[in-house]
C-alpha positions as CSV (number, residue, x, y, z in Angstrom):
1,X,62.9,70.0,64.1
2,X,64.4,67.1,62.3
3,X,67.2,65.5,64.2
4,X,70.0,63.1,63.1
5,X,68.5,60.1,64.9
6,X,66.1,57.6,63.5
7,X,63.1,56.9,64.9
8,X,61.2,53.8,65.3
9,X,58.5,51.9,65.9
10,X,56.0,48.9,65.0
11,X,52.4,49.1,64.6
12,X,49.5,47.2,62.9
13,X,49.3,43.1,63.2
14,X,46.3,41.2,62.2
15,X,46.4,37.7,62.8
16,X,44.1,34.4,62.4
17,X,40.5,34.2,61.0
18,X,38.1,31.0,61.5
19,X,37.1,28.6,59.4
20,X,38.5,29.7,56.0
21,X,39.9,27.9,53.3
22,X,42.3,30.2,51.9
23,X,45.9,30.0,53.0
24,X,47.1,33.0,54.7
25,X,49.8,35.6,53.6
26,X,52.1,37.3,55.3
27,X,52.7,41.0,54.9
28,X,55.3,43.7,56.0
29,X,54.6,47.2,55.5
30,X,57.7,49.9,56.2
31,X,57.0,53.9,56.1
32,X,60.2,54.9,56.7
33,X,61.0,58.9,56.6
34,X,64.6,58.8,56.3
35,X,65.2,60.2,53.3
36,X,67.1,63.3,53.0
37,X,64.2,65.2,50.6
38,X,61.3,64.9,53.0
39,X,59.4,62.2,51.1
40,X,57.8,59.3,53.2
41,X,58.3,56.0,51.6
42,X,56.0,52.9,52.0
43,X,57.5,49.5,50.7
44,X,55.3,46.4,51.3
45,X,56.4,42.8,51.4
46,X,54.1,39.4,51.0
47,X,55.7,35.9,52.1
48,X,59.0,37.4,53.3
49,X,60.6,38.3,51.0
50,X,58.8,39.9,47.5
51,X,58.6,43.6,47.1
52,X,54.6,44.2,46.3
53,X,53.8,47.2,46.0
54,X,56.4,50.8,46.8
55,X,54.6,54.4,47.2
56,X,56.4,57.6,47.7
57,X,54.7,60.3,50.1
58,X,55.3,63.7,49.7
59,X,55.8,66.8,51.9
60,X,56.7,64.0,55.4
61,X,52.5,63.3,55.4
62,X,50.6,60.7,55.1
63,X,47.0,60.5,55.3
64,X,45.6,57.4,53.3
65,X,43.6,54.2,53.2
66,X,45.8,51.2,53.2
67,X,43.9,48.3,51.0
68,X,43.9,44.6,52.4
69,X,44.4,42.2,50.0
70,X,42.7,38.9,49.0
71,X,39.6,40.4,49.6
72,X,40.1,40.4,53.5
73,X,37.4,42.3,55.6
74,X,38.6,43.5,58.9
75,X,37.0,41.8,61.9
76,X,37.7,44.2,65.1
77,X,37.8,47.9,65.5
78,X,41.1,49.7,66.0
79,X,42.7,52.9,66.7
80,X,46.3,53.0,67.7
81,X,48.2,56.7,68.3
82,X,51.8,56.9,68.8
83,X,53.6,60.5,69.4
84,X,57.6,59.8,68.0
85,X,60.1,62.3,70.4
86,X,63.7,63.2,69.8
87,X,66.2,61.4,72.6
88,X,65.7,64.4,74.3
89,X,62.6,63.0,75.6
90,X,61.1,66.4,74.8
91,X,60.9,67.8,71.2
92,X,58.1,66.0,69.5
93,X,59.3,64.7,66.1
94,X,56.7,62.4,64.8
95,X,53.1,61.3,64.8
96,X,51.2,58.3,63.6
97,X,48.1,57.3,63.9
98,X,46.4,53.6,62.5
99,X,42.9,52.8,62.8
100,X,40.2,50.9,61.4
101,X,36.6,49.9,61.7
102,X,35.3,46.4,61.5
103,X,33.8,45.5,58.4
104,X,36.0,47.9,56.4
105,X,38.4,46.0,53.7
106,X,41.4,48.8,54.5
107,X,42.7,50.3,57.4
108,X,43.4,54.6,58.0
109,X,47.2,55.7,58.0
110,X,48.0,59.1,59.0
111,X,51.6,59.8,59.5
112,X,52.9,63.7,60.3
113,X,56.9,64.3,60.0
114,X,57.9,67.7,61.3
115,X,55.4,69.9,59.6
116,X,54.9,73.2,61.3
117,X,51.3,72.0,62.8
118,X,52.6,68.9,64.3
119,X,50.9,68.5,68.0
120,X,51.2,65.4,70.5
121,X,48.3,63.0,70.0
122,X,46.0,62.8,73.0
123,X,46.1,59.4,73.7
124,X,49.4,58.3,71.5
125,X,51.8,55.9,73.2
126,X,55.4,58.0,74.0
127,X,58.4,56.4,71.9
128,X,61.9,58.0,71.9
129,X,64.0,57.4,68.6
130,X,66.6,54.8,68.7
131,X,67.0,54.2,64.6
132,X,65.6,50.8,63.9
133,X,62.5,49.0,63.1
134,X,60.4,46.9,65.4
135,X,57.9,44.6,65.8
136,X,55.1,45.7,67.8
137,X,51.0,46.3,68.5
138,X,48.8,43.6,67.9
139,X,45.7,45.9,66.4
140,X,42.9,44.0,64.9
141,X,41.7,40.8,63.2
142,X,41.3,40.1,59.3
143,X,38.8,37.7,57.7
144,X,41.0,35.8,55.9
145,X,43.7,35.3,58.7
146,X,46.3,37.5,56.8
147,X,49.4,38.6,59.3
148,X,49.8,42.4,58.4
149,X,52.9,43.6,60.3
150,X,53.6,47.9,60.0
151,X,56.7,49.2,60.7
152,X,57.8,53.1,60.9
153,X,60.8,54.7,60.7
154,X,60.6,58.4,61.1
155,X,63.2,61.3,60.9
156,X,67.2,61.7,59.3
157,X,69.4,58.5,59.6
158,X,73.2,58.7,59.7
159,X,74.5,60.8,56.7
160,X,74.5,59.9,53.3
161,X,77.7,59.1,51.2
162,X,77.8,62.5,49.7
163,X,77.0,64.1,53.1
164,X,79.8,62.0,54.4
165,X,82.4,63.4,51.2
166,X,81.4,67.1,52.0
167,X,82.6,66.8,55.6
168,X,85.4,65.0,55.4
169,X,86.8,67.9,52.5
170,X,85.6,70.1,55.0
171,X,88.0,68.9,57.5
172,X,90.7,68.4,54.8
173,X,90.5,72.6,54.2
174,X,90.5,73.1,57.7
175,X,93.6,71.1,58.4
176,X,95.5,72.8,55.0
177,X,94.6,76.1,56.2
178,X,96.0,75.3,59.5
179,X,98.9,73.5,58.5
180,X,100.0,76.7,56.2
181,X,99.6,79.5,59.2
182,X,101.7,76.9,61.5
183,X,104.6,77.7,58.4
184,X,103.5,80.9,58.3
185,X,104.4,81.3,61.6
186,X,107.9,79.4,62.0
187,X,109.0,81.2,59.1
188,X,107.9,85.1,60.5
């Protein structure tokens, strides 16, 4: 079911707590399923720019706790369900679903890529593939006033370079092959 588009969307920010000392950080969290040996990859930032933490998720599934940091609690219930379709509008490609409870000090992550089970969510929001992240869903409240900002990109990207290489010496035997019954046939 895996098409050659990328899919996209943004989910989870947390924004400001009251009266609290400590500073607030800034983080971005990226699943992105792109990968050509259906592995999920989750790479989070802090502060812009610094690489934190990077987890590999086998089989296109995800279903995990996703720790805050600095000891942040969070303040407001959540439960946001997106359903990822193909540009056809129709072939269901994707499904992620982030929640929390208040109080908790992580928030639930359960992203389904194309396994054989796969089922629209009940009440997910309907987002068609474009092939870039986005900002998004404001979710819930942390105690700290940390900015937590997730990001998904689901399904196959444009081809890799060796994809790329394969096709273009595909075309290169189809044109020689041609190219030699053309003199095949002038000289008959």
């Amino acid at each position: 079911m895996k098409a050659s588009v990328v899919g996209t969307i943004a989910a989870l920010v947390v924004g400001f707590g009251a009266g609290v000392a400590q500073a607030a950080d800034n983080y971005l969290i990226q699943l992105d399923d792109r990968a050509s040996n259906d592995t999920i990859t989750g790479n989070t930032y802090k502060n812009g720019a610094n690489l934190i933490q990077s987890v590999v998720f086998p089989n296109d599934e995800i279903n995990a706790p996703y720790t805050l940091w600095s000891g942040a609690t969070l303040l407001a219930s959540f439960d946001n369900q997106f359903n990822y379709y193909e540009p056809d509008g129709v072939t269901l490609s994707d499904t992620v679903e982030i929640s929390g409870t208040a109080g908790d000090t992580f928030f639930q992550v359960v992203f389904l890529s194309d396994p054989n089970s796969l089922s629209p969510l009940p009440n997910g929001g309907v987002n068609l593939e474009n092939g870039q992240f986005q900002p998004g869903v404001l979710a819930g409240i942390v105690s700290n006033g940390d900015f937590y900002n997730l990001q998904i990109a689901s399904d196959l990207e444009v081809p890799e370079p060796a994809t790329w290489a394969m096709m273009l010496l595909g075309a290169g035997l189809v044109g020689l092959v041609a190219r030699r019954r053309a003199a095949l046939a002038l000289t008959a």
